[in-house]
N, C-alpha and C positions, 0 to 999 in steps of 0.2 A: 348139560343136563338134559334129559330128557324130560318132554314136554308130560307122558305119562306118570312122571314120581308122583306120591301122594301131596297133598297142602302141607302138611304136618313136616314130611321130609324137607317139601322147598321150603318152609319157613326156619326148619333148622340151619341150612344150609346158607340164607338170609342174615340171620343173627350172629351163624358164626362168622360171618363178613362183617355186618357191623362192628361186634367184637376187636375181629383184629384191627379196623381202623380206629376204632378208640384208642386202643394198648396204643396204638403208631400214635396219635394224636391228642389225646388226651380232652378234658374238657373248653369250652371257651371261647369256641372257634366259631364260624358264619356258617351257618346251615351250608351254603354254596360250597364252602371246603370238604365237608363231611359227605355231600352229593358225587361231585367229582372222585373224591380218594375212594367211594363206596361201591361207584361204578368203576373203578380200574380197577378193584375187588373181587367183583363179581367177574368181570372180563376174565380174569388171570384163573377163575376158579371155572371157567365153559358155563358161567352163569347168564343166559339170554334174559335182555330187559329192552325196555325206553324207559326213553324220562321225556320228562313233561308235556305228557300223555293229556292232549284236548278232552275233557267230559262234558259233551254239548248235556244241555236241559231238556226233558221232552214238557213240551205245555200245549195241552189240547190237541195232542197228536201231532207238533209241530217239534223239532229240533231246533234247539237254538245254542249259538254260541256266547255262552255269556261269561268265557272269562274264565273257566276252572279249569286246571290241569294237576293231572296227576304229578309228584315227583318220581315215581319210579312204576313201571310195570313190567313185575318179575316174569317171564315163563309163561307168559299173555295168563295170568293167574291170580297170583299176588299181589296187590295195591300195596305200597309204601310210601309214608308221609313222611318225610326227615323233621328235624326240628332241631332247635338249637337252644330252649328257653330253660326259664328257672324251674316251673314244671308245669307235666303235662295236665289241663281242665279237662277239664266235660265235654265243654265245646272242642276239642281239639279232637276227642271221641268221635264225637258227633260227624265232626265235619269228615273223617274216615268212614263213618257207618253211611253216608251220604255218597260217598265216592262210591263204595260197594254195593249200592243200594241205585245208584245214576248209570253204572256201565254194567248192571248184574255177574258182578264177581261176586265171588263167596268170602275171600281171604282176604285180611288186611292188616301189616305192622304200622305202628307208630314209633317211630324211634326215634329218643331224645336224645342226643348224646352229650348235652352239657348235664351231666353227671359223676360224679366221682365213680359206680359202678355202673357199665352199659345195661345190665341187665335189672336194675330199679328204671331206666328209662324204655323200657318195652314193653308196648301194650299190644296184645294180638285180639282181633274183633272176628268174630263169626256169624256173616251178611243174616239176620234173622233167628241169631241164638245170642244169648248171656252167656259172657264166658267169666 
């Protein structure tokens, strides 16, 4: 994929990877299975990412490592949080508008795939807008 697509486009192209690893997989599984199959996903589709993407803290002008990593960074773009729970809080919001708001990305999925439909588990944030 090219680095130039719009957010909008790379987020489609994100989902429908989730997507197919749901259908393969179904719900129930370790966030850790969902990560792997999601990245061999994206691989198979010329989808460029990382995962577990260091987000140092800045405080008082200072970097520091305290311990956050991204789970996915699409297209040096798109931030992605996996998740595997009953469902998604606030806090789990939060903690993606925090990723996109510590590394100044604009874009960000949360996706929960212990759902019976992938798409009741995906929440898309936009860095300094309500969506």
């Amino acid at each position: 994929m090219k680095n130039t697509e719009h957010p909008n486009q790379l987020t489609e192209s994100i989902i429908g990877a989730a997507i197919e690893v749901h259908r393969a997989l179904g719900p129930g599984m370790l966030e850790s299975a969902y990560e792997e199959c999601l990245c061999k996903e994206l691989s198979l589709r010329g989808i460029s990412f990382t995962r577990q993407n260091p987000v140092p803290v800045e405080y008082k002008n200072t970097k520091l490592e305290c311990g956050y990593r991204l789970d996915l960074l699409i297209e040096n773009t798109v931030v992605v949080e996996l998740k595997s729970i009953h469902k998604i809080l606030p806090i789990h919001e939060a903690q993606l508008l925090t990723y996109l708001r510590l590394g100044k990305w604009k874009v960000g999925l949360l996706i929960n795939f212990n759902v019976l439909r992938l798409t009741d588990g995906i929440c898309r944030k936009v860095s300094g807008l309500k969506e």
